[in-house]
Structure formats: structure tokens, C-alpha cells
DRENKOL-888443 format. One record per residue: residue in three letters; x, y, z of N, C-alpha, C, O, CB in turn. Coordinates in steps of 0.2 Angstrom, whole numbers, padded with zeros to 4 digits, always signed. Glycine has a CB too. Example, Ala and Ser with C-alpha at 12.3 -4.5 7.8 and 13.67 -1.06 7.14 Angstrom:
// DRENKOL-888443
ALA+0066-0028+0039+0062-0022+0039+0066-0016+0039+0071-0017+0042+0057-0022+0045/SER+0064-0011+0035+0068-0005+0036+0064+0000+0039+0067+0006+0040+0070-0003+0029/
This chain:
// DRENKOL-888443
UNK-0713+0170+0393-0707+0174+0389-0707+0171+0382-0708+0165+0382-0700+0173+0393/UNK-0705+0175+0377-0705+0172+0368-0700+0170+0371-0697+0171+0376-0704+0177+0360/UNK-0699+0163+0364-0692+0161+0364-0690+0166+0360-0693+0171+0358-0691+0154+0361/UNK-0682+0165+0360-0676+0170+0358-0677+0171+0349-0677+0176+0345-0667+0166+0360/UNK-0678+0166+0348-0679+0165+0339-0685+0169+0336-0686+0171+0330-0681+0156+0336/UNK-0690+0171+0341-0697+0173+0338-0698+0179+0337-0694+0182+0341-0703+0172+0343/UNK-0701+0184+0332-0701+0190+0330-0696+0191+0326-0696+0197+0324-0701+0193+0333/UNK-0691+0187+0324-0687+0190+0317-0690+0190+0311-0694+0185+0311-0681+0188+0315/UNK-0689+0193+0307-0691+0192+0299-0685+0192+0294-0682+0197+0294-0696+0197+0296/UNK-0684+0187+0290-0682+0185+0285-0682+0190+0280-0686+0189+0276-0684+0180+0284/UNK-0675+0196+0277-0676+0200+0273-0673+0196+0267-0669+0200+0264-0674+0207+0275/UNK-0674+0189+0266-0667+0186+0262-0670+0187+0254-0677+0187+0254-0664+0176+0264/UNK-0668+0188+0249-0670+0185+0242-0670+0178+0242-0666+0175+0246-0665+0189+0235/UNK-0673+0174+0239-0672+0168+0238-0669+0166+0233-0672+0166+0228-0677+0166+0238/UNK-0663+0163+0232-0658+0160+0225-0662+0155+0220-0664+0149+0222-0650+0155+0229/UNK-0664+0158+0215-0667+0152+0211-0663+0151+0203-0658+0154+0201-0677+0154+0210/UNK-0665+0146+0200-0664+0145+0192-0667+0151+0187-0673+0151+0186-0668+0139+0191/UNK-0663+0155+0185-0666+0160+0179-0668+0168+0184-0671+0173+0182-0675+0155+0176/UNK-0664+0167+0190-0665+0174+0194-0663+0179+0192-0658+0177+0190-0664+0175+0199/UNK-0663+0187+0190-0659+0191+0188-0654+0191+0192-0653+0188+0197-0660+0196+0187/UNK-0650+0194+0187-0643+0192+0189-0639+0200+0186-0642+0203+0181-0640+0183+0185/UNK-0633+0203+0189-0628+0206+0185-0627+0205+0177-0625+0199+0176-0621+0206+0188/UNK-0630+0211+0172-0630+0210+0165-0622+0207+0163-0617+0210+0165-0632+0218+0163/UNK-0622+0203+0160-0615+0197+0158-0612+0194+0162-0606+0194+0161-0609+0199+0154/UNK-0615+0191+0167-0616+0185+0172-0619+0180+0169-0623+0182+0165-0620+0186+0179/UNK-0616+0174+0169-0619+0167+0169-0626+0167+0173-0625+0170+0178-0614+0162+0171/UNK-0630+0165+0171-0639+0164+0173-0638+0159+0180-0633+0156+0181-0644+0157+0165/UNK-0641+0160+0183-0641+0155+0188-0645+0148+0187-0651+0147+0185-0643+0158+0194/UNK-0640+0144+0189-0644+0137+0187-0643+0131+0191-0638+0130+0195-0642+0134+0182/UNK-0646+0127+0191-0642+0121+0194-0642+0114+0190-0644+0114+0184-0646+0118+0202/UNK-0639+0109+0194-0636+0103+0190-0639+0097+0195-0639+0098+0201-0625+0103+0189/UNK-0642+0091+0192-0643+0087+0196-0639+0081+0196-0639+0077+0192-0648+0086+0195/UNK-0635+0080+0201-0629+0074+0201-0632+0067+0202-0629+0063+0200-0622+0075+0207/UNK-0636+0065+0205-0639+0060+0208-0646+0060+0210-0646+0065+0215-0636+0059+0213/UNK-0651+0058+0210-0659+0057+0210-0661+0054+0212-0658+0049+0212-0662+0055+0206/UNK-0667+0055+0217-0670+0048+0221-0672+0044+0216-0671+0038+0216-0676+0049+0225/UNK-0678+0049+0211-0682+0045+0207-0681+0042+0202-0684+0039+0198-0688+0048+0206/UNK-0674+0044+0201-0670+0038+0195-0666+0033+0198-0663+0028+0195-0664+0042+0189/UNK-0667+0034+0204-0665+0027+0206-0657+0024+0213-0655+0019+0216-0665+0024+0199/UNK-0655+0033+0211-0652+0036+0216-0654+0035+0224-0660+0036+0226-0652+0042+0214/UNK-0649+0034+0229-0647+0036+0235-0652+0041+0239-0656+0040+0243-0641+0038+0235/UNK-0648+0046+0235-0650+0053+0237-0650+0057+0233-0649+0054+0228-0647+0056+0241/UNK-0651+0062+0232-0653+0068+0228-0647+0073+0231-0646+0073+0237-0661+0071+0230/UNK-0643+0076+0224-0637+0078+0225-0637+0084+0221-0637+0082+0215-0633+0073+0225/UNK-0636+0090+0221-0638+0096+0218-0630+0100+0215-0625+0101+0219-0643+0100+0223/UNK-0628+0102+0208-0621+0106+0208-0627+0114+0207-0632+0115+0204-0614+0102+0198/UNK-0623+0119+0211-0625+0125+0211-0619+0131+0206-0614+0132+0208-0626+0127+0219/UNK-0624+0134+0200-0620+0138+0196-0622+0143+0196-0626+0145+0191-0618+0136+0191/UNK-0619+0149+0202-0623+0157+0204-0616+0160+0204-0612+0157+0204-0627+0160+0212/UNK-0615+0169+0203-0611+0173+0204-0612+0173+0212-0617+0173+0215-0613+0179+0200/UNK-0604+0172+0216-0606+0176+0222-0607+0183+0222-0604+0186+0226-0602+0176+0228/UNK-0611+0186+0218-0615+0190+0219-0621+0192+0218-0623+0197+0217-0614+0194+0219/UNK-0625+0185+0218-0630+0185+0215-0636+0186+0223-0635+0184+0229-0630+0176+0210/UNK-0642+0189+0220-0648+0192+0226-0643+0194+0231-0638+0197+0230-0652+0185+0229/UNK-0646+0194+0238-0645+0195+0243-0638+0192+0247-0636+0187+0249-0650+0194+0246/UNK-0634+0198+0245-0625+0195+0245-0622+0201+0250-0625+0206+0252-0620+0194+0235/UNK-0616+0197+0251-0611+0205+0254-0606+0204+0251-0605+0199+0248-0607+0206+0264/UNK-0603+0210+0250-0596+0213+0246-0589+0209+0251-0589+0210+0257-0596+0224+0246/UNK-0585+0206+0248-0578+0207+0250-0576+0216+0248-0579+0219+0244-0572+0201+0247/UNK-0569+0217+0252-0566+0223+0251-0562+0221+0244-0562+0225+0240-0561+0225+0258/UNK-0560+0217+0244-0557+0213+0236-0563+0211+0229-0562+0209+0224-0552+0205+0238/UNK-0568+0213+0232-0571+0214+0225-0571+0220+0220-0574+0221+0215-0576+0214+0225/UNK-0567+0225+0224-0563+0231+0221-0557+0233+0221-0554+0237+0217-0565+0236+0222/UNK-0554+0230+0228-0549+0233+0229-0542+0230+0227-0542+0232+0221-0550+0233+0235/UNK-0539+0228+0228-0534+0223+0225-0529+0220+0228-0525+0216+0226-0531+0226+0221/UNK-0531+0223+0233-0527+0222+0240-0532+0222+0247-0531+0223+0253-0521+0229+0240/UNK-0539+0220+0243-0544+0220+0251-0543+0211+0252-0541+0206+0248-0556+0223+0250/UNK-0546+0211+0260-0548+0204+0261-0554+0200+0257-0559+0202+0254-0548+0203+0269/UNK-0552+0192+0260-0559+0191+0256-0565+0187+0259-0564+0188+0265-0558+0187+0251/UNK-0569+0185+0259-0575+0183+0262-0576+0177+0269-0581+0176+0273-0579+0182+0257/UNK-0568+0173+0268-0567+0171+0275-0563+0176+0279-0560+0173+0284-0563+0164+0275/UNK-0562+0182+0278-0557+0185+0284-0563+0190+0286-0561+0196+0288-0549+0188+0281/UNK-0570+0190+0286-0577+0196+0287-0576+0194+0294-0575+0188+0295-0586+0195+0282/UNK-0575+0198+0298-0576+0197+0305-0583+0195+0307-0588+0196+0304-0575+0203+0307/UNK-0584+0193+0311-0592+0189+0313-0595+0193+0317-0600+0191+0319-0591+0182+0318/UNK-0593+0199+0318-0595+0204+0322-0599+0211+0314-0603+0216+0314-0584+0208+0327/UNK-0598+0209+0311-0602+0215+0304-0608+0216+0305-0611+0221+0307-0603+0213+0296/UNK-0610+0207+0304-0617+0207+0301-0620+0204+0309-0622+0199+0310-0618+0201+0294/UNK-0619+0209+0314-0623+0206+0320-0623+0211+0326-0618+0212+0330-0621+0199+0323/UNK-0630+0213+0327-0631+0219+0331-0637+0224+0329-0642+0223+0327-0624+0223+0331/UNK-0634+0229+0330-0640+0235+0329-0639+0237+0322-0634+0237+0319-0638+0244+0335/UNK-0646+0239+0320-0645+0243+0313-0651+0246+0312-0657+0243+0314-0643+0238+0307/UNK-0651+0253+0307-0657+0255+0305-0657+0256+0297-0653+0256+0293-0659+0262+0307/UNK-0664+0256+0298-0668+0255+0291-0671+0262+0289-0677+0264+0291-0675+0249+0291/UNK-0668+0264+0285-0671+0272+0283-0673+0270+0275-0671+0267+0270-0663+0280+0283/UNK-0679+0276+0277-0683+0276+0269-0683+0282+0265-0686+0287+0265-0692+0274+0270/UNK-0677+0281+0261-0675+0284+0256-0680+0288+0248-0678+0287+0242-0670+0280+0256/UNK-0683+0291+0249-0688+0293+0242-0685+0296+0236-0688+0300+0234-0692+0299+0243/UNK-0679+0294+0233-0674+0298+0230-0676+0297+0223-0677+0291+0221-0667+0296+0233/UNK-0676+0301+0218-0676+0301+0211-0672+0298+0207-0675+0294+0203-0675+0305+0208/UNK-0668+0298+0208-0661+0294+0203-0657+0290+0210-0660+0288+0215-0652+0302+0197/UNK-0649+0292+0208-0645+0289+0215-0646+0295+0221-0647+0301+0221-0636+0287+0214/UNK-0644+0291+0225-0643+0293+0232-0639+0298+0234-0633+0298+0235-0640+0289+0235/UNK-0643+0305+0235-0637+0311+0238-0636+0310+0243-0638+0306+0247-0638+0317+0237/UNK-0632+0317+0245-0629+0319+0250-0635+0322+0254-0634+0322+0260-0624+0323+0249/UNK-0639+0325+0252-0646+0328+0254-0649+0325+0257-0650+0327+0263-0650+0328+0249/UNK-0652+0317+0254-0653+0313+0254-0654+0310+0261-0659+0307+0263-0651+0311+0250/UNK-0647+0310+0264-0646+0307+0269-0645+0312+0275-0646+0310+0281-0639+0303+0268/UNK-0645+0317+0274-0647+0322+0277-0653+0323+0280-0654+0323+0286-0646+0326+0273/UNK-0656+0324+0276-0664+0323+0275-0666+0317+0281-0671+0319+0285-0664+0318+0266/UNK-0663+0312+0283-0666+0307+0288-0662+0308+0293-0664+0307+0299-0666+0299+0286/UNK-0657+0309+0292-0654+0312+0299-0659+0319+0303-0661+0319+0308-0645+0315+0297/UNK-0659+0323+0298-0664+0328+0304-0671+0325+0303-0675+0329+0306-0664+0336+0302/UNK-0673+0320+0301-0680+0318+0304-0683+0312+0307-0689+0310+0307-0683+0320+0300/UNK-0672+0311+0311-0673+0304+0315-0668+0309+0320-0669+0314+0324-0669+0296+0310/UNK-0664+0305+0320-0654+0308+0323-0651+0305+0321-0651+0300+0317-0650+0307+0330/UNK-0646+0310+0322-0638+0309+0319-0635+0302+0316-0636+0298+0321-0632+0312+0325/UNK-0632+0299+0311-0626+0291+0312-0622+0296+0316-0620+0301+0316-0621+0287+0304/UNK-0622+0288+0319-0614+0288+0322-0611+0284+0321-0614+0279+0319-0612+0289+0327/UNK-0602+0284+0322-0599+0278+0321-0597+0273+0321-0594+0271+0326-0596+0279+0321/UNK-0599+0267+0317-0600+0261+0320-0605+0258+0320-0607+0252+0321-0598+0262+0325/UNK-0610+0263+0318-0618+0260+0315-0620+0257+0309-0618+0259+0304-0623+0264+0315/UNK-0624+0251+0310-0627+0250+0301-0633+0254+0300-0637+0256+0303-0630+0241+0298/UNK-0630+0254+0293-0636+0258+0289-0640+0254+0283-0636+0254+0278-0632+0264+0287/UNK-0648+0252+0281-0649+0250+0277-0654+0255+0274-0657+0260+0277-0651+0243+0278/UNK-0654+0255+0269-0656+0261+0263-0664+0257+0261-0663+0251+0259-0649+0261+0255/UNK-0670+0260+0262-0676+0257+0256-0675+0264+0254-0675+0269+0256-0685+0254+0259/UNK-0675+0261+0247-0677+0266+0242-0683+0263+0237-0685+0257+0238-0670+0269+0237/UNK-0686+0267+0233-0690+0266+0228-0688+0259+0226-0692+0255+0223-0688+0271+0223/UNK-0684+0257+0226-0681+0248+0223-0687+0243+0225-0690+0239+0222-0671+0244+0227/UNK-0688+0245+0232-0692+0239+0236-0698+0241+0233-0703+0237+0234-0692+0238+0245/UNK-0700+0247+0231-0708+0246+0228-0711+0243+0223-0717+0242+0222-0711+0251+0228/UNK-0705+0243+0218-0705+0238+0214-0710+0231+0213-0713+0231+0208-0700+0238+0213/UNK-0710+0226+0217-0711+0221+0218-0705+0215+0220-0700+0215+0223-0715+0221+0213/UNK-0707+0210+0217-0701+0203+0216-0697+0206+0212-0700+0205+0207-0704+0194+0213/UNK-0692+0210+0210-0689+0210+0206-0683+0204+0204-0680+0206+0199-0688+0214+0208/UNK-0681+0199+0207-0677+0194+0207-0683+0188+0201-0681+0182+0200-0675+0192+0217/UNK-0687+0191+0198-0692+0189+0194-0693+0192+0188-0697+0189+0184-0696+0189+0196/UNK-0690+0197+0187-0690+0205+0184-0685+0207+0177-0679+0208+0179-0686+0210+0192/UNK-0685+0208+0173-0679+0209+0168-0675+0215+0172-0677+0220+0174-0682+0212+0159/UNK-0668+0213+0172-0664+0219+0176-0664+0224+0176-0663+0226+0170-0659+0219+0176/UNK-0665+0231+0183-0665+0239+0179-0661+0240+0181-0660+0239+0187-0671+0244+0179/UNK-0658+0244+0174-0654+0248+0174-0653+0254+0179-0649+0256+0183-0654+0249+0169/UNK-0660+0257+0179-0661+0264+0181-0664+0262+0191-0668+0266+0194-0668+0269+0175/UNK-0660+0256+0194-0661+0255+0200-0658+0260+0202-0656+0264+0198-0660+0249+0203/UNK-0658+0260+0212-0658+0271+0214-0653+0265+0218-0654+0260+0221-0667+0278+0221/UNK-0644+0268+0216-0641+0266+0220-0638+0271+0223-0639+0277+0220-0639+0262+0218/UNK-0633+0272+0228-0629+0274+0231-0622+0281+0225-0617+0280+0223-0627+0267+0235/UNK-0625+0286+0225-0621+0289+0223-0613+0290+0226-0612+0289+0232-0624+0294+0223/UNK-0606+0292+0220-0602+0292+0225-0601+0298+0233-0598+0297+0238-0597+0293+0220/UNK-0606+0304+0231-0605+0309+0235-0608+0307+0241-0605+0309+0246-0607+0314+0232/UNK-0614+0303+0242-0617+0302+0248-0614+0295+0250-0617+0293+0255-0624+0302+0247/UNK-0609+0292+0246-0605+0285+0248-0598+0291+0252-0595+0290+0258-0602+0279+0238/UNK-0597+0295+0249-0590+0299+0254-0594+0301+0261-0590+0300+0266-0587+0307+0250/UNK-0602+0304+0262-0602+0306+0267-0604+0299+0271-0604+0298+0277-0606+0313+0268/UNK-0606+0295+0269-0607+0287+0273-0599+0287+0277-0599+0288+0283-0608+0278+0267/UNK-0595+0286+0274-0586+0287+0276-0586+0291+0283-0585+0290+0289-0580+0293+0269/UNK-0587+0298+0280-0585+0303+0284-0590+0301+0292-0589+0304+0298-0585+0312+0279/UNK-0597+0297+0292-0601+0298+0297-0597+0291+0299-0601+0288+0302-0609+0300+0296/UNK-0591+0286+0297-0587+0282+0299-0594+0276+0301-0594+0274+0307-0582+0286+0306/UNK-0598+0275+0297-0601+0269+0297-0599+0261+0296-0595+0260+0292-0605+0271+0293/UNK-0602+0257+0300-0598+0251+0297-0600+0247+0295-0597+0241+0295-0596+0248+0300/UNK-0608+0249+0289-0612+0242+0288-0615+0249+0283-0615+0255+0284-0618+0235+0296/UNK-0616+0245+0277-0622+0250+0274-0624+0245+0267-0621+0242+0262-0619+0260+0271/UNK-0632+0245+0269-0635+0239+0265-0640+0243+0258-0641+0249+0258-0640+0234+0272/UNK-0641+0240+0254-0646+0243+0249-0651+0236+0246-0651+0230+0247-0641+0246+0243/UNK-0656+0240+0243-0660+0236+0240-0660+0233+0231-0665+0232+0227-0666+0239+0241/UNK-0656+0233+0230-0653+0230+0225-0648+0227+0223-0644+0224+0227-0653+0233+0223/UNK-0647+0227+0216-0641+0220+0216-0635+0225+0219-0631+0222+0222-0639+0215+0207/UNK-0634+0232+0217-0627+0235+0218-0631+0242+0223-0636+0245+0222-0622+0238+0210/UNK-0625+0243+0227-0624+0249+0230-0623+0257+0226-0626+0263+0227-0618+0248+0232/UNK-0618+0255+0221-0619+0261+0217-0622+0261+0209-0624+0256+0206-0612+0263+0216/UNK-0622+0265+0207-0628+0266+0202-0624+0263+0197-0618+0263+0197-0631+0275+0200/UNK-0630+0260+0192-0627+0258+0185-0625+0261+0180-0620+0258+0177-0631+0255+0183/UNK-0628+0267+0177-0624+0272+0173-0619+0275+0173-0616+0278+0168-0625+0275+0173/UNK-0617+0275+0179-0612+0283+0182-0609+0280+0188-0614+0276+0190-0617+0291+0185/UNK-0606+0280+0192-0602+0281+0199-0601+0275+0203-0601+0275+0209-0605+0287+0203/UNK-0602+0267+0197-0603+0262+0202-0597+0259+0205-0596+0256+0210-0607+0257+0200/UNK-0591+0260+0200-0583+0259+0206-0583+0265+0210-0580+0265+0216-0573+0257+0201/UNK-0584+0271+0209-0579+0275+0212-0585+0276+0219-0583+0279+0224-0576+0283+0207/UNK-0592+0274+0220-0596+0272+0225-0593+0267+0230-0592+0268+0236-0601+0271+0223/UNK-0592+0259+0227-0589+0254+0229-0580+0254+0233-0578+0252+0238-0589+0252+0222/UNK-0579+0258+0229-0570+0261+0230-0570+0265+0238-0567+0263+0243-0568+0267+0223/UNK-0574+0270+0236-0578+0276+0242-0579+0270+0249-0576+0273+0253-0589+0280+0239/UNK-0581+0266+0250-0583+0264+0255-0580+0258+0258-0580+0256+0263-0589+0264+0255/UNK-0576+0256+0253-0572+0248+0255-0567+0251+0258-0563+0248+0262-0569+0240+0248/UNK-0564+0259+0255-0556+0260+0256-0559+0267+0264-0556+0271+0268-0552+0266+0245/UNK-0565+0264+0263-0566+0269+0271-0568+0265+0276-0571+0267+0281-0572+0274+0272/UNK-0567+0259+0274-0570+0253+0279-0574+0253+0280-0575+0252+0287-0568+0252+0284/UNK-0580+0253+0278-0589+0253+0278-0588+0245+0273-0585+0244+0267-0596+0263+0272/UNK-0593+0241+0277-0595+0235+0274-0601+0235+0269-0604+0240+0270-0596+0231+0280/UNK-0604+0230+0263-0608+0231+0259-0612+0226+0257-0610+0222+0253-0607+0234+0255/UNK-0618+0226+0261-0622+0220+0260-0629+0223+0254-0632+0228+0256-0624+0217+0269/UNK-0629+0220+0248-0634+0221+0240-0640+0216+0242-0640+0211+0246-0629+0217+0231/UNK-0645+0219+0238-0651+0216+0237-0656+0214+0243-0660+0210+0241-0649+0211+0235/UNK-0656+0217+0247-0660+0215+0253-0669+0215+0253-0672+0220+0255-0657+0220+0258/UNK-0672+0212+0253-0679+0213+0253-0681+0214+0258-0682+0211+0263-0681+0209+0252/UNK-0684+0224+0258-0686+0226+0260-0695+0230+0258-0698+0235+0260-0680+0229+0260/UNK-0697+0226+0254-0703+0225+0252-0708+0226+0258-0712+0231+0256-0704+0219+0249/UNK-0710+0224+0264-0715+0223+0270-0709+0227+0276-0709+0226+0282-0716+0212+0271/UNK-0704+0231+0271-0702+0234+0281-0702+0242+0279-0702+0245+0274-0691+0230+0284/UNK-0702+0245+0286-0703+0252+0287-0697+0253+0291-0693+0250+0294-0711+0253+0290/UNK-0697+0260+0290-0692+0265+0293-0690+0262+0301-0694+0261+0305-0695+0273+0293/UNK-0687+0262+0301-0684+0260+0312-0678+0258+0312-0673+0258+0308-0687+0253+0317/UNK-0678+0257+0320-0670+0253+0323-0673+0248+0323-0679+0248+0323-0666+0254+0331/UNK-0669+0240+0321-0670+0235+0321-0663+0232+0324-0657+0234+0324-0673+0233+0315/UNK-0665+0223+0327-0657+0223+0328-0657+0217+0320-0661+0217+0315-0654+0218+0336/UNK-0650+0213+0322-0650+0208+0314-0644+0204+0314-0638+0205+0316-0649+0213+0305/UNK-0646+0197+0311-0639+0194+0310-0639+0194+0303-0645+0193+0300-0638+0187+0313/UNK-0633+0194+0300-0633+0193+0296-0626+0189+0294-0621+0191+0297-0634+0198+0294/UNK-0624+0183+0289-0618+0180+0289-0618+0179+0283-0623+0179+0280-0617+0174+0293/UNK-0612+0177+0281-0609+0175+0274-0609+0169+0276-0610+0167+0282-0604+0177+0271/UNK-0605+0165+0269-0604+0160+0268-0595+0160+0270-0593+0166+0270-0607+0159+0262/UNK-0590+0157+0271-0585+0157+0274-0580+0153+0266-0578+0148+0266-0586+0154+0282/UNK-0580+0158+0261-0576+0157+0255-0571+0160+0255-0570+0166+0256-0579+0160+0249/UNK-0566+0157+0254-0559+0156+0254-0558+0159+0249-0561+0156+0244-0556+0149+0254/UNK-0554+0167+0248-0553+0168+0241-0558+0172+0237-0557+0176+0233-0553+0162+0237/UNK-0564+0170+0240-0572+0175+0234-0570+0181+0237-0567+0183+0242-0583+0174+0235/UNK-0573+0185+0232-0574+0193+0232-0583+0192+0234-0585+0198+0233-0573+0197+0222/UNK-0586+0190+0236-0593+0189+0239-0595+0182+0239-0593+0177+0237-0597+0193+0234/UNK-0601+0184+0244-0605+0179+0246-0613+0179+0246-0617+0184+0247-0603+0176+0251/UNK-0615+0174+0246-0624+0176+0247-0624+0176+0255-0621+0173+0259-0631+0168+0242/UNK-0630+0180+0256-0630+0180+0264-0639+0178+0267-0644+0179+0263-0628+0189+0268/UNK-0639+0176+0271-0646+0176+0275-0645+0179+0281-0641+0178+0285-0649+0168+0276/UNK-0650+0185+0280-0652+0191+0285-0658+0190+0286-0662+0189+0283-0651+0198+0282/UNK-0657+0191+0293-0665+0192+0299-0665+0198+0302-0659+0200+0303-0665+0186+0306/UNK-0671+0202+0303-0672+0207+0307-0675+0208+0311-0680+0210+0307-0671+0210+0305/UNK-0677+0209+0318-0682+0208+0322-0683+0219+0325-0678+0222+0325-0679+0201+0330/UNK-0687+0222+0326-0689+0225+0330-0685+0226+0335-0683+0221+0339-0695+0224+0331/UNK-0682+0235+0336-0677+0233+0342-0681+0236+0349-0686+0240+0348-0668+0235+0340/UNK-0678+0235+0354-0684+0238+0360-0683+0245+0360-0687+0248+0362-0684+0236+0367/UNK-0676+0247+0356-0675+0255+0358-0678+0258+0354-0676+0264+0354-0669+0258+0360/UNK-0683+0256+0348-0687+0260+0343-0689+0268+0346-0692+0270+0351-0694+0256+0341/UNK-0686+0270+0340-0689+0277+0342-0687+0282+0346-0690+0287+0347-0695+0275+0344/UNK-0681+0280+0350-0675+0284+0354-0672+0290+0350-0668+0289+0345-0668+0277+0356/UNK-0673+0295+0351-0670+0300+0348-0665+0301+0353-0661+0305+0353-0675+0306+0347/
């Protein structure tokens, strides 16, 4: 029998020095407090990122004003069943769009995650990348029918959910105030359309509006269940 750990893959971005970052964010960096090779103890690191930098989840108070914050995420979000739909879309995300994979999969239902590849993941490393603007994010209109199909997870490949020109609070707004959770940036580079299961966790911040997450996803047995 596999051990339990074997067959997941790691969809995380990796947090580095100089990674893109949200346009007028501080750069990501670090600080060295203590050295081996100067003669230090130990080696002791200060870390200076947006929590929303790479592969992160949203608090409901990173828009809301009155949402919780990233120690009150229930531990139950980011762990269970989820699909990965591959989205081909031109600009942002319609209502079409999602249409579109529902009749040539089945139906959401309530209570399921949902992660988006779009065109973003064919890009390459983008976390390496001068930031684009014209990344395919989540329109508000296809952020209302995510609501109405009462979803509880919905992930994208990019730094945001909603598009950078046009509709990125009232996308954001659309889904924190419908209680759909929102986990950014996910590397989806090496994965294809399916059910997969996944954990996924935050960091447990007192107060943030976001955190960076490390997401695993393994193949789930009921692939392919219409």
C-alpha cells in the first residue's frame, strides 16, 4: 500500500527576493539578523512580503470592513475535494465561460472548490516576470454566478481574482459578501483539467487581511464521475 503522503504535488509559488509582487507593494526581501559564517550561532532571517504576495488566500476583510481575518479561516476551506477547470478565455472570466465547463463536465454544486487554469499558467514562471497587467482574472459577472452556484473555495492563477483594469473590488466584494473563499496565484503550470483532492492552510495571522499558503494536490479516485 502507498504511504498516505505519496502522489501529491505541490502547486505552491515559491516566496523569493525581487518576486513580483502587486504594482506599489514593497519588493520582497529579506534581512539577515545573525550568520553562521560571520561568526554567529545561527543563522536568523527578518522576512519583508505583502501577505499577498505569490500563492496566498484572501481574508473576508481584505475588502470587507467588517470580514474576519486570517486566524478566524476555518480549517475545514482549504481541505477536501476540489476541481481544476481549464478555462481558454480572452480577457476576464465570463459567465459563458463557466458555463462552458459545466456542460462539458457537470454541474457546481454547493459547497465545492473551484480552481480556474486559465491562459495565466501558460505563460511560464511568472513570479520572475515584470507584472501583467492584462492577466485573465475573474470578471464581476462570472464572480456573481460563482455566488449563486453557492461555491466555497474558488482559486485562480494569478496574483488576483479579479481583473486589473476593470472590476477588481466589485469581483472581490461579489464573492467575500457570498461567502466563497479566495485562494491567488496558484501554480498550475504541469496540471490538467480534473477532480483532485487538496490541503491547503494559511498561516494563522492575527488581524491580516491575507496570508501565503502551501497547497498540495493529489489525483482524486473519483476522476472522471459524471
Amino acid at each position: 500500500m502507498a504511504d498516505w503522503y505519496e502522489g501529491w504535488t505541490d502547486v505552491t509559488y515559491p516566496i523569493f527576493e525581487g518576486m513580483t509582487g502587486w504594482p506599489g507593494q514593497p519588493e520582497t526581501s529579506y534581512d539577515t539578523l545573525s550568520c553562521i559564517h560571520c561568526g554567529d550561532t545561527a543563522r536568523v532571517s527578518m522576512l519583508h512580503f505583502s501577505s499577498h504576495t505569490g500563492t496566498h488566500m484572501d481574508a473576508p476583510s481584505h475588502f470587507l470592513a467588517e470580514g474576519i481575518d486570517m486566524a478566524r479561516v476555518p480549517i475545514e476551506i482549504g481541505l477536501g475535494p476540489m476541481r481544476i477547470a481549464e478555462i481558454d478565455c480572452k480577457a476576464a472570466v465570463t459567465p459563458e465561460d463557466l458555463l462552458a465547463y459545466e456542460g462539458r463536465t457537470r454541474p457546481l454544486e454547493p459547497g465545492e472548490r473551484l480552481i480556474l487554469r486559465t491562459p495565466n499558467s501558460d505563460k511560464g514562471f511568472w513570479p520572475h516576470k515584470p507584472f501583467d497587467e492584462d492577466y485573465h482574472g475573474i470578471g464581476p459577472a462570472a464572480a456573481k454566478l460563482i455566488v449563486e452556484r453557492r461555491l466555497l473555495l474558488i482559486g485562480v492563477d494569478y496574483l488576483s481574482v479579479g481583473p486589473f483594469h476593470e472590476g477588481n473590488p466589485q469581483t472581490h466584494r461579489a464573492l467575500m459578501g457570498g461567502n466563497v473563499w479566495i485562494i491567488e496565484g496558484v501554480d498550475l503550470r504541469k496540471i490538467t483539467e480534473g477532480d483532485y483532492d487538496m490541503i491547503c492552510l494559511p498561516l494563522k495571522l492575527a488581524g491580516s487581511d491575507g496570508s501565503p499558503i502551501r497547497i498540495l494536490i493529489k489525483p482524486a479516485a473519483r476522476q472522471g464521475i459524471k
